[in-house]
TIKEDO-849016 format. One record per atom (N, C-alpha, C, O, CB): residue in three letters; x, y, z. Coordinates in steps of 0.1 Angstrom, whole numbers, plus 5000, padded with zeros to 4 digits. Glycine has a CB too. Layout:
BEGIN
alaXYZ/...
END
This chain:
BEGIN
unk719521804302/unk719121844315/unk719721984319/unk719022074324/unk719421744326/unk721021994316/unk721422124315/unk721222214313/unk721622314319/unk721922134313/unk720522224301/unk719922304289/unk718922344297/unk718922464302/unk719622234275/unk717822244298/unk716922304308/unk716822394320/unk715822454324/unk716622234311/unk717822384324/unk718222424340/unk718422564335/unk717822664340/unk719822344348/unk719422554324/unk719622724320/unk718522794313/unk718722924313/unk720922754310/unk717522744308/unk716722824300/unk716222854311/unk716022974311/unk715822784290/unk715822784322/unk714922824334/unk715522994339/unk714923104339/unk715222684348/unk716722944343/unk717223034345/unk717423194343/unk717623294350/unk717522984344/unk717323164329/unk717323304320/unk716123364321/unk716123484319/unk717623294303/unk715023304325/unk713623354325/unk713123434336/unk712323534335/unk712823254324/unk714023354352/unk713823404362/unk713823524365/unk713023564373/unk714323354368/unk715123644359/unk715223754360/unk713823854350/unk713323964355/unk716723774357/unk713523824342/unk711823924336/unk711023864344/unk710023934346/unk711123904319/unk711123754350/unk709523714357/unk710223824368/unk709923934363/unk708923504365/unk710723854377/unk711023934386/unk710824084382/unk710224164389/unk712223894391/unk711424134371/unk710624274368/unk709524294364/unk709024404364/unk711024354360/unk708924154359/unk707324144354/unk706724174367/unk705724244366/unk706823984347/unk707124124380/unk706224164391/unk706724304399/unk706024374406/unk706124034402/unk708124334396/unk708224474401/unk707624624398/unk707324714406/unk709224484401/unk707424614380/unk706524704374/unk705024684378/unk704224784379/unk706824694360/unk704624554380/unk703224514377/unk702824564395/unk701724614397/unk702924304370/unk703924534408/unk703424634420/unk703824794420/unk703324874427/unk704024574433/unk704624824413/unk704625004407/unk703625064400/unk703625184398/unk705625034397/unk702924994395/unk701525044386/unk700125014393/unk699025054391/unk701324964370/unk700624944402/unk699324954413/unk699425044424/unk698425074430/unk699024814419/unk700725084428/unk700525184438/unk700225304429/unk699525384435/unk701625204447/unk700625324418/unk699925454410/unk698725494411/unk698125594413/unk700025454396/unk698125344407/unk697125374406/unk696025434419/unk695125514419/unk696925274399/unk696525344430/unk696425364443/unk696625514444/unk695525574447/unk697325284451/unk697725584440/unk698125714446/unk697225844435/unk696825954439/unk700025724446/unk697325784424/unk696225884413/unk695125864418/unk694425954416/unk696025854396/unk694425754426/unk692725744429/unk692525864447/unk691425924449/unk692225514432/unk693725864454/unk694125894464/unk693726064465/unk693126134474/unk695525834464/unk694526124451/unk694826254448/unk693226314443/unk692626414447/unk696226274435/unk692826244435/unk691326264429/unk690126254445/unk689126334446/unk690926124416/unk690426194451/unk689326224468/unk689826344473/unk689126444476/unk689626084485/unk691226344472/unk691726464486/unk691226604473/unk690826714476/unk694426444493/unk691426574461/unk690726754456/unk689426734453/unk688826824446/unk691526834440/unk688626634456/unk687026634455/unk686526684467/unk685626774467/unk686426484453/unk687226624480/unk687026654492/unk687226844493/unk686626914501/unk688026554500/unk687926874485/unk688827004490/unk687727114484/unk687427224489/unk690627014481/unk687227044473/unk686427144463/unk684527154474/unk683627244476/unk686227034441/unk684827014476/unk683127004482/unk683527084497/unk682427134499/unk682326784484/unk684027114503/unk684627214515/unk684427304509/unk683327344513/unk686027214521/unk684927394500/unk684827534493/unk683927574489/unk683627694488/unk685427564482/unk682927454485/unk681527494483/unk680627514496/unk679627574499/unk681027394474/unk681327464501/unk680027424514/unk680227604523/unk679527704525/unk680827224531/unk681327574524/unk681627714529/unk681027864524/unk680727964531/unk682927724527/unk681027864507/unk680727964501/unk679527974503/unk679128094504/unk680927954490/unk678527864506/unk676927864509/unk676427904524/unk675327884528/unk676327714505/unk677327934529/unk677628014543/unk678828104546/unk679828074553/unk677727924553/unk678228244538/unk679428334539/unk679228404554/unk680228474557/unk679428454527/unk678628404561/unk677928464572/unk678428384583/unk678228444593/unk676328464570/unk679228244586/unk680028224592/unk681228214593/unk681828214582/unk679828174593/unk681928214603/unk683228314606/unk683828184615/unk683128154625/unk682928494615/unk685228104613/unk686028034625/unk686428134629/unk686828244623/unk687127924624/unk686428054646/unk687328154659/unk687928074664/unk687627984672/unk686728224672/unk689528114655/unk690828014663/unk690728064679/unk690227994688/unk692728054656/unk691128184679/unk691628244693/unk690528254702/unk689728334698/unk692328384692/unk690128204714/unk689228214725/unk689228334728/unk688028364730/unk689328144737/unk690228464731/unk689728564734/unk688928644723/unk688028724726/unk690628624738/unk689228624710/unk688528704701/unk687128674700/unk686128754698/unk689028704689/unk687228494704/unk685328474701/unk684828474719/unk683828404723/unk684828264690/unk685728554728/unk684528604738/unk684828754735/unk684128814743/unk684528554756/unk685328824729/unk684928964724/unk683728994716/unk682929084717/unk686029024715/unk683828874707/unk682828864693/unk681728874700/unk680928964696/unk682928724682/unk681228754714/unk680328714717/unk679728814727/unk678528804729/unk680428594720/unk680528904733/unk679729014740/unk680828974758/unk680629044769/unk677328964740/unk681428904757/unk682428894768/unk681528754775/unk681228734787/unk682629064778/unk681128674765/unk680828534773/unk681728454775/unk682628444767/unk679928444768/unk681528394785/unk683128284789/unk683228174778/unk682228144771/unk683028184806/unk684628114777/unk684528054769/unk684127924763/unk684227864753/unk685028084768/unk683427884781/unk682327744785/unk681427754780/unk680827644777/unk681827724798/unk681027864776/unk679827884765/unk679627814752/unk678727744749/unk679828004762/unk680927874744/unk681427824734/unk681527674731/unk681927594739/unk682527884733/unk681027654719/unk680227524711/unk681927474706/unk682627564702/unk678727584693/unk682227354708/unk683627294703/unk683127194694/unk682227114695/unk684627224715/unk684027214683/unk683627124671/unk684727124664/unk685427224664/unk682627164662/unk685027034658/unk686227024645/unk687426984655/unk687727024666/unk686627204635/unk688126884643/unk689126894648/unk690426944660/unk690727054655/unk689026894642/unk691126924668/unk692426984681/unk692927054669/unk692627004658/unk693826854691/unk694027184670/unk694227284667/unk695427314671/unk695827234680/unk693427364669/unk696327424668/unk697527464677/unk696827614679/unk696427654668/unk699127454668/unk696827684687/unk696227794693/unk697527884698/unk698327814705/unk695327754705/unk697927994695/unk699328044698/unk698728194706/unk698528284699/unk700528064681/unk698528204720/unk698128304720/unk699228434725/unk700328404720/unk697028284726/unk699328534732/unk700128634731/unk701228554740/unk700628494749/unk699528784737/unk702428534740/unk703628514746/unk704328444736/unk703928434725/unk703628464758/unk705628374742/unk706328324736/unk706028174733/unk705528094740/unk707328354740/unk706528164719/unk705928014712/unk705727894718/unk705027804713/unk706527974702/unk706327884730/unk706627804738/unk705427764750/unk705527664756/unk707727854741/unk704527864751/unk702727904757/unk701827814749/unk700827784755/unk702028074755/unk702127774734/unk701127724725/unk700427614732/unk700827554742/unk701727684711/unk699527604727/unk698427514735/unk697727424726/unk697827484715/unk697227594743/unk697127314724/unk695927244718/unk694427294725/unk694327304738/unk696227064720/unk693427334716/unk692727344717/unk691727314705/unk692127244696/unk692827414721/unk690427364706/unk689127294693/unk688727444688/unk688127524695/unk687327174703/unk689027484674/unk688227594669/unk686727594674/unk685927494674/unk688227584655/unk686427734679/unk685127724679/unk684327814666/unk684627904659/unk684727774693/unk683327744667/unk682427774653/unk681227874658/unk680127824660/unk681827614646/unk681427964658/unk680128124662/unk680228144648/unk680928104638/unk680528304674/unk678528254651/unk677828284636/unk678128444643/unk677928504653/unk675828204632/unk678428464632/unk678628654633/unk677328714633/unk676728694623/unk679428744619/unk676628794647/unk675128854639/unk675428934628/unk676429004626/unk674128964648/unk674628914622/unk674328964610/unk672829074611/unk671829084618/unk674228824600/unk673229164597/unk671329224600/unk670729194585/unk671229124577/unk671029444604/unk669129274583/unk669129264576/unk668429434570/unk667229454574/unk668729144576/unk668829484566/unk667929644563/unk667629674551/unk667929584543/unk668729784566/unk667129794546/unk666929804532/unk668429904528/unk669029984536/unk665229884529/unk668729864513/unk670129934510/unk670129904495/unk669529824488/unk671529864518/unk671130004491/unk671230004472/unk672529924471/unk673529964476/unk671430204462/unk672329804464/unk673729744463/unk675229874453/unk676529864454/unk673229584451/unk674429974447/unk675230064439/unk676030134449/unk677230124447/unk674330164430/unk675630194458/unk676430284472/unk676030224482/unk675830314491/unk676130454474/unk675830114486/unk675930084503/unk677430094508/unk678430064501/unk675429914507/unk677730134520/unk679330104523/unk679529964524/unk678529884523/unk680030174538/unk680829944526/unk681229884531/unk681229784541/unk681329664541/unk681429934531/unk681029884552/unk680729874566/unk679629814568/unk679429734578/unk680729984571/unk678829844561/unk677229804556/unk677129694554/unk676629614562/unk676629854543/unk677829654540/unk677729504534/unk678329404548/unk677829294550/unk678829494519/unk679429474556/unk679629374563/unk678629364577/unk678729254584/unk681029374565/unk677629464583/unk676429434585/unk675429334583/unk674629274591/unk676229494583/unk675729324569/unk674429264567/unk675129144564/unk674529054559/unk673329314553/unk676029114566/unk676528934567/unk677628914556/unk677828794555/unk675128804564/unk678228984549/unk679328974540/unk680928964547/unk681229064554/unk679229114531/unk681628894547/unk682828894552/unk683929014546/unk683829054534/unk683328744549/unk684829054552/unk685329194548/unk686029174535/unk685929274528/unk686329264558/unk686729064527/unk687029054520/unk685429024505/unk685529024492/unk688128984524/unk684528994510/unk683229004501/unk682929114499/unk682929164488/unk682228944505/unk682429184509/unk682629334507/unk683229464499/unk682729574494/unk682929354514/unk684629414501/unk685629474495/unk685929444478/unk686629504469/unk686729444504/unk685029324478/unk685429274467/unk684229314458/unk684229304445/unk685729124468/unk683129354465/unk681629454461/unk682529524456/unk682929544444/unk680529534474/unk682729574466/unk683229784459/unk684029784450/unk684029874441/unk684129914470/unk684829704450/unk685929684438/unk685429704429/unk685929774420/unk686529564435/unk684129634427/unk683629574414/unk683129744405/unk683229784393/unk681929434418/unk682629814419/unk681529894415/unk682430034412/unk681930124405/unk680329904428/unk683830044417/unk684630114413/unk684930134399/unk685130244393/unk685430084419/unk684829994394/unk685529994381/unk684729994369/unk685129964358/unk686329884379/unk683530034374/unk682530114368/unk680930024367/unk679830054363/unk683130144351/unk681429914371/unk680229814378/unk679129864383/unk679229944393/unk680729744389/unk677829814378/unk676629864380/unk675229744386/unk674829644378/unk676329944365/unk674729764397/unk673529654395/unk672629724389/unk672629844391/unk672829594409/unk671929674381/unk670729764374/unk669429724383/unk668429804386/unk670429734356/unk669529554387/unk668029534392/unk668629434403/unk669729384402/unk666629464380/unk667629414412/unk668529334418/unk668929184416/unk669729134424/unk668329334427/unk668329114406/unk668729004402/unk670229034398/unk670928934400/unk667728954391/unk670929124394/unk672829154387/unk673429094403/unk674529044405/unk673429414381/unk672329114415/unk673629134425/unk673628994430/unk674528964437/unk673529264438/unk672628914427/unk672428794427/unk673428704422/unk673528594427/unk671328774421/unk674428744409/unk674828694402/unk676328754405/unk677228724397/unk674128714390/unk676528814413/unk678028844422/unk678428714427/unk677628634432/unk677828964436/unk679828714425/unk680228574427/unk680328534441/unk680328424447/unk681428544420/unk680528704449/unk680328664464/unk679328624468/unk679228534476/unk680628744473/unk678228674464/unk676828674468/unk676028514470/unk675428454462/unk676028754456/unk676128504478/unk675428294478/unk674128284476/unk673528384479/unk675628184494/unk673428184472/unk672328174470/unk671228244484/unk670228314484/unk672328044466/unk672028174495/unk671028154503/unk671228264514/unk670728254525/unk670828014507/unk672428394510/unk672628504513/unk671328594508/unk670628644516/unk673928534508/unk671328604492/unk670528674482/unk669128704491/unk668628804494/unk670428584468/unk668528504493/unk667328524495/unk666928524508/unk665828484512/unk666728444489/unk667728574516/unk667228644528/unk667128834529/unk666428904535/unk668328594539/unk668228844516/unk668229034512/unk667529064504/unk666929174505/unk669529114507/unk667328974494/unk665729014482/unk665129144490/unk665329264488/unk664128844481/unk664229064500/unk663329224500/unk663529314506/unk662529364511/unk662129224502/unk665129374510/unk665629484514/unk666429544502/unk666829664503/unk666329454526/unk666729484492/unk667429524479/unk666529674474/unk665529654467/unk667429384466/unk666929814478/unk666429884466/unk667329964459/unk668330034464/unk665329974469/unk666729954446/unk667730044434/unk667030084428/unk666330024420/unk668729994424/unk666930254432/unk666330354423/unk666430374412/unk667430384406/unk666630434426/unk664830384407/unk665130394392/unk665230504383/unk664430584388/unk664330324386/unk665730564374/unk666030654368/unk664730754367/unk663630704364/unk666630594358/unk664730864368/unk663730914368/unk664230994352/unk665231074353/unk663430974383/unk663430974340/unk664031074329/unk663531184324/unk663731234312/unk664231014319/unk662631244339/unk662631394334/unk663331454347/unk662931564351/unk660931484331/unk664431384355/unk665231464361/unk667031404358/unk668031464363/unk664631474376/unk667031274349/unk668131214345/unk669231304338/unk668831374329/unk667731114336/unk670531304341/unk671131354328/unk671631264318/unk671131144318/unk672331444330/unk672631304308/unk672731204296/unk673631114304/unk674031024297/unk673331264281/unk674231114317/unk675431044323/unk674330914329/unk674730794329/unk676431154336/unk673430944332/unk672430874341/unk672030804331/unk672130684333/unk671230964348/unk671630844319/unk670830774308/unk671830674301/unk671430574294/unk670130894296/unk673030694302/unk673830594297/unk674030464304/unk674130364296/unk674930654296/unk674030454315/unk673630354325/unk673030244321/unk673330124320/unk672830404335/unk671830314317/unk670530164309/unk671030114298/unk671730174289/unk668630224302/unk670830014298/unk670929864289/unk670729944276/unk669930034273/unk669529734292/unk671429884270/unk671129934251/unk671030084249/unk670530134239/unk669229884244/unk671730174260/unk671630294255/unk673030364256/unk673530374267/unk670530364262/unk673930434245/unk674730484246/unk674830644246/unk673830704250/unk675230424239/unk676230714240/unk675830794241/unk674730894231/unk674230994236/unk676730814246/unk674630864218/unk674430904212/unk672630904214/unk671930984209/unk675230864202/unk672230794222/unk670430764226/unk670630854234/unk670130964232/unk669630604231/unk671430844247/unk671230904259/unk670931104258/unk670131164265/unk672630854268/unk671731144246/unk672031334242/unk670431274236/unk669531324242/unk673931434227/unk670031204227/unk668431204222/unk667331204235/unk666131244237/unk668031044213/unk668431154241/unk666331104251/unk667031324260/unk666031404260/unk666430804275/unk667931374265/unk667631444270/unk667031594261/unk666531694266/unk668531444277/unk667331564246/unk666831694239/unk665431654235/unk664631734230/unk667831744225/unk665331534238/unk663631524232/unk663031554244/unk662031624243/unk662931354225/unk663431514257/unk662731594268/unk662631724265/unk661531754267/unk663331574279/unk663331834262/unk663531964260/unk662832004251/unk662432114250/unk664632004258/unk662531884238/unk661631934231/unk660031944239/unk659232034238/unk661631864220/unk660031844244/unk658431794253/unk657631914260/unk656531964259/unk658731664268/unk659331964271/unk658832024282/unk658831944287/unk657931974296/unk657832084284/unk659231824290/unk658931714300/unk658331604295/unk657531604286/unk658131764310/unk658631494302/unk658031374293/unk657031384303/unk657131444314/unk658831224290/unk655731304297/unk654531304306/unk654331134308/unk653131104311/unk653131394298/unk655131024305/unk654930904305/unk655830834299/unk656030884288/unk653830884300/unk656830714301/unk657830664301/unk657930624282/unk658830644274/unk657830554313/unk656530544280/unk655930554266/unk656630654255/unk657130614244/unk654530584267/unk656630754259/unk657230864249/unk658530844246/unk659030914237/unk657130994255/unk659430724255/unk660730714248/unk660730684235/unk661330754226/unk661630614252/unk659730564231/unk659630524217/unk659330634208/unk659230604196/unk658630434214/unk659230734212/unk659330874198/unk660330864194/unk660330844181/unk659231044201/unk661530874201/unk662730934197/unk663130804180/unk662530704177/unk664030934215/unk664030864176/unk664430824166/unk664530694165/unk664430664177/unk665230874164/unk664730594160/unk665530444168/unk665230404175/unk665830294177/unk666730424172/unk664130434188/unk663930404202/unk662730284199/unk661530294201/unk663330554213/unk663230164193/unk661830134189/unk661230004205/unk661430024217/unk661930054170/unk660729934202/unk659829804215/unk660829784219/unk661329864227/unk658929654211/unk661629664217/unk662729624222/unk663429684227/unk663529644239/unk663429584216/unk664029794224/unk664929894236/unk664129914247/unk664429884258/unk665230054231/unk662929974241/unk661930024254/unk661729914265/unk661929954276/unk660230054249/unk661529754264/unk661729654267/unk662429654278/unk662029654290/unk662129604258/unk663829644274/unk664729634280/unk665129724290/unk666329724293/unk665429624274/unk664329814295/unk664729924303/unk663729974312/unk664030024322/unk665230034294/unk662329974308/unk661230034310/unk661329964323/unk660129964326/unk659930034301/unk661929914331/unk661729844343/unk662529904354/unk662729874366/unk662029684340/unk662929994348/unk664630044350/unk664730234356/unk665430314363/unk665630024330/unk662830244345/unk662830404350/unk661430434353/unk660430374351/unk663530534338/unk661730554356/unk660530604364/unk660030794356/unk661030844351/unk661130614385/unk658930854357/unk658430934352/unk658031074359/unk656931104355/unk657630874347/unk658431134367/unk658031214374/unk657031324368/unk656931334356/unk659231244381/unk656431404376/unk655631484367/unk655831624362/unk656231704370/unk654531484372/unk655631654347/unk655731734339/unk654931864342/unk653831854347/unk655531684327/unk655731974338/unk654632084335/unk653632034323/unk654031964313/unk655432234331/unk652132074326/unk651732084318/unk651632154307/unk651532274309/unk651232084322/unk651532114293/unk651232204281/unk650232274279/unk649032254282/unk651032144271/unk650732404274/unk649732454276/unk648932494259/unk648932584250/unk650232564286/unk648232384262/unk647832374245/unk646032494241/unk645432524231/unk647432124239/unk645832504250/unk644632614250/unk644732754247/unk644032834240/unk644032614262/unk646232774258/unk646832934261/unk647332984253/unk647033094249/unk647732964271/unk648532894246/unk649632964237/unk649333004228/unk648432964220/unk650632914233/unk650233104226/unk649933144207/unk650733054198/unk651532974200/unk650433314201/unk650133114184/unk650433004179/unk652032984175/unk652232864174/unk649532994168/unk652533014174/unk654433054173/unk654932954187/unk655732864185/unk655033274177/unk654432994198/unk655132874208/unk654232724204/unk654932624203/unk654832914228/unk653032704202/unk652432574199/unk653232564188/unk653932474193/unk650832564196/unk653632594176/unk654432534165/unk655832484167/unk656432414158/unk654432634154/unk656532524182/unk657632504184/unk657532324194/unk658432274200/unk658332644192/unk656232254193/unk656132134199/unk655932074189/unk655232104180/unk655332114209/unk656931924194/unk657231844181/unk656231744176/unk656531664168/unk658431764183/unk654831774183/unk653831714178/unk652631794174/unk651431764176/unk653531624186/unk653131904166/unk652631984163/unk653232124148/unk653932224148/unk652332004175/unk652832054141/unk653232154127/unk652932304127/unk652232364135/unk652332114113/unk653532334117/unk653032524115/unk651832534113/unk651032614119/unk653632614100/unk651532444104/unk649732464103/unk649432404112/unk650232444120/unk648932414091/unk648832334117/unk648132284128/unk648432324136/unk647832244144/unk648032194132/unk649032404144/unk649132534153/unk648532674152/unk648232744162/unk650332574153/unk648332704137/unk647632784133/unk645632754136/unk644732824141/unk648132784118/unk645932574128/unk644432564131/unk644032574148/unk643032624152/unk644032424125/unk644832514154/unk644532524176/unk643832624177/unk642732634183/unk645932544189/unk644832764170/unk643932854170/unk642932924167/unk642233004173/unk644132894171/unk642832874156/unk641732914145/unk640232784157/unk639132824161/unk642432824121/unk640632684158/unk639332614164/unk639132674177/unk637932684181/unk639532454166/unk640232734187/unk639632784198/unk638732874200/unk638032874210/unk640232814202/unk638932994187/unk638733084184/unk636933064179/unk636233164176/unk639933124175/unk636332954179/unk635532934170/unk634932804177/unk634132764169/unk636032924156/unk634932754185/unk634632624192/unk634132654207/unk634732754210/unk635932514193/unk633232614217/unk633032654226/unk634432574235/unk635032494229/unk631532644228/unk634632604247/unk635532554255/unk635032384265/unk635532334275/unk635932694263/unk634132364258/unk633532234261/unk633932124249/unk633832004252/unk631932244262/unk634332154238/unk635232064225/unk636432084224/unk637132054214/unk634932104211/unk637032134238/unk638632164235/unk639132014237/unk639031994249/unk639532284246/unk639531944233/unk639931794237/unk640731784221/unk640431804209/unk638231654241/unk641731734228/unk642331674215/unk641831584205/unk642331584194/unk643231604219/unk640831514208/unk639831454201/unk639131494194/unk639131454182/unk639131404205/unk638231604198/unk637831714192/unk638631824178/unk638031894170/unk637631784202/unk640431794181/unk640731814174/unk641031744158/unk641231794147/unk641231834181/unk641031624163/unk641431514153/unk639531524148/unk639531564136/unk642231314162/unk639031514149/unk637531494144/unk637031584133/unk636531554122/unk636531524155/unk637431734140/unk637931834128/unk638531874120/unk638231974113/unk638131884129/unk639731814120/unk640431754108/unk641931864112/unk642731874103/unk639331784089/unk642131924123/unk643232024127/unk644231974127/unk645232024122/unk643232094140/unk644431754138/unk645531764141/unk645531594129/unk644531534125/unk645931784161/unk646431564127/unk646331444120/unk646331324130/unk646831354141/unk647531444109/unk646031224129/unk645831104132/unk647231034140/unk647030944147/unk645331044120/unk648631084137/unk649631064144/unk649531154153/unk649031104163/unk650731064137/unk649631244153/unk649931384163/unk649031374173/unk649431414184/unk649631534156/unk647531314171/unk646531374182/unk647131184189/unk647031174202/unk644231434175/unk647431104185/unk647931024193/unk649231024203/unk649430964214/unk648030954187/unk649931104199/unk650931114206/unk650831244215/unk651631284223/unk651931104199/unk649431314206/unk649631454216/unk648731374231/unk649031374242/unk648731654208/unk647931324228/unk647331244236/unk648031184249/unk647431194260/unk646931144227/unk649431124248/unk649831084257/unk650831184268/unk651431164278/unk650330984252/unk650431334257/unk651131444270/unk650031524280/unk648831544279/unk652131574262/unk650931554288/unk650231654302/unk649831754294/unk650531834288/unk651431734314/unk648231774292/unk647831904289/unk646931994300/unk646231944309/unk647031884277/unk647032084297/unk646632214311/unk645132224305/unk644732264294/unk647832424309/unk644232174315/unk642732224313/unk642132304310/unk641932374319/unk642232234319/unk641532344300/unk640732484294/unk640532504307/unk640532424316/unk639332494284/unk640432644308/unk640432724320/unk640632784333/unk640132874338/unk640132724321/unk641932684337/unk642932634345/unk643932744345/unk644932724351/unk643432514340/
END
């Protein structure tokens, strides 16, 4: 019986840490399930917020009847949670009050995300640190090319974007007035395309159609692709493929020593009703590459 009594005994002390660990691992668990709401909660707030950069809390009542145009502050919509409000005197003035929740006007205008100010962005509904965090970007050599890039700014919220969509403009390159600084800008072109695309203009006289990038060396679909969305063509002097003699016609890159010779030899000999580059290729003057590509330049009208 003794024996018994003591085995009992010896047991009593682990059944007692058997239940002190076994309620320590349930408040863990309690307190790890606890910590996972309060940063789910924290994250789903950060989002919600980000999808309304265009609103602004107003702790202080005087600033949101400045904001509001000097409306009283009976006006003002109370929401959220009592507050500690500290306004000008000594700490001891602090008051409970309810943040009020105003929408900053906002506008909406047409603007180049590349140089709008500042001042601008925060016009059109960007909070000053969004703004600032624009220009940052654009300082550091940051470029929108179209406006889908500005879409993809991490300030930029979805449902910011698609109220500015159709005030977004960004000029597009124009590459018979671009320099090679300008031309480096576009997608897939460095510097070694960009010094090509301005001396092949120089060879041209002017490009007469955006198409003509693919001349250049290497410029093949794909590049063009990627960019042709990007520039624009303004207009060329015309060639003057009727007038010149033949020494300036041989100095255009779609055009040989001989077949500059022949331009003139057919002018010379053709009435001025067959002057067409077509007319040329038919006659056997310009070859079948050349009168295609001469084809796609500005030529000056017989008699013009």
């Amino acid at each position: 019986m003794e024996e018994g009594k003591n085995r009992k005994e010896s047991h009593s002390p682990l059944s007692a840490s058997f239940k002190t660990g076994a309620i320590a691992l349930v408040f863990l668990i309690i307190g790890y399930e606890t910590a996972l709401f309060i940063h789910k909660a924290a994250v789903t707030r950060l989002e919600a917020n980000r999808a309304r950069p265009d609103t602004v809390f107003v702790v202080d009542r005087a600033l949101a009847e400045t904001i509001l145009g000097g409306k009283g502050p009976e006006t003002l919509p109370e929401t959220g949670p009592a507050v500690i409000r500290k306004p000008s005197g000594p700490p001891s003035d602090a008051v409970r009050t309810h943040p009020e929740q105003i929408r900053r006007k906002v506008e909406s205008f047409r603007f180049d995300p590349n140089t709008v100010s500042v001042e601008d962005l925060v016009r059109l509904g960007f909070s000053g640190k969004q703004a600032e965090a624009i220009d940052r970007y654009r300082n550091k050599g940051g470029r929108f090319r179209r406006p889908a890039d500005f879409a993809k700014s991490y300030v930029v919220a979805d449902s910011v974007y698609e109220r500015l969509a159709p005030y977004i403009v960004i000029p597009r390159i124009d590459i018979n007035r671009a320099d090679s600084a300008a031309f480096e800008t576009l997608p897939g072109i460095g510097p070694w395309f960009a010094a090509r695309m301005v001396a092949y203009r120089n060879e041209l006289g002017g490009y007469s159609c955006v198409e003509q990038l693919m001349e250049i060396y290497r410029f093949d679909r794909e590049k063009f692709d990627g960019l042709k969305d990007l520039v624009s063509c303004s207009e060329a002097a015309p060639f003057d493929l009727w007038t010149l003699p033949e020494e300036e016609l041989s100095r255009h890159p779609h055009l040989s020593r001989a077949e500059a010779h022949g331009v003139v030899l057919y002018r010379a000999h053709q009435p001025r009703s067959e002057w067409t580059v077509e007319g040329l290729r038919k006659a056997g003057v310009l070859s079948s590459e050349h009168a295609l590509r001469l084809s796609l330049c500005r030529i000056a009208v017989p008699g013009e």
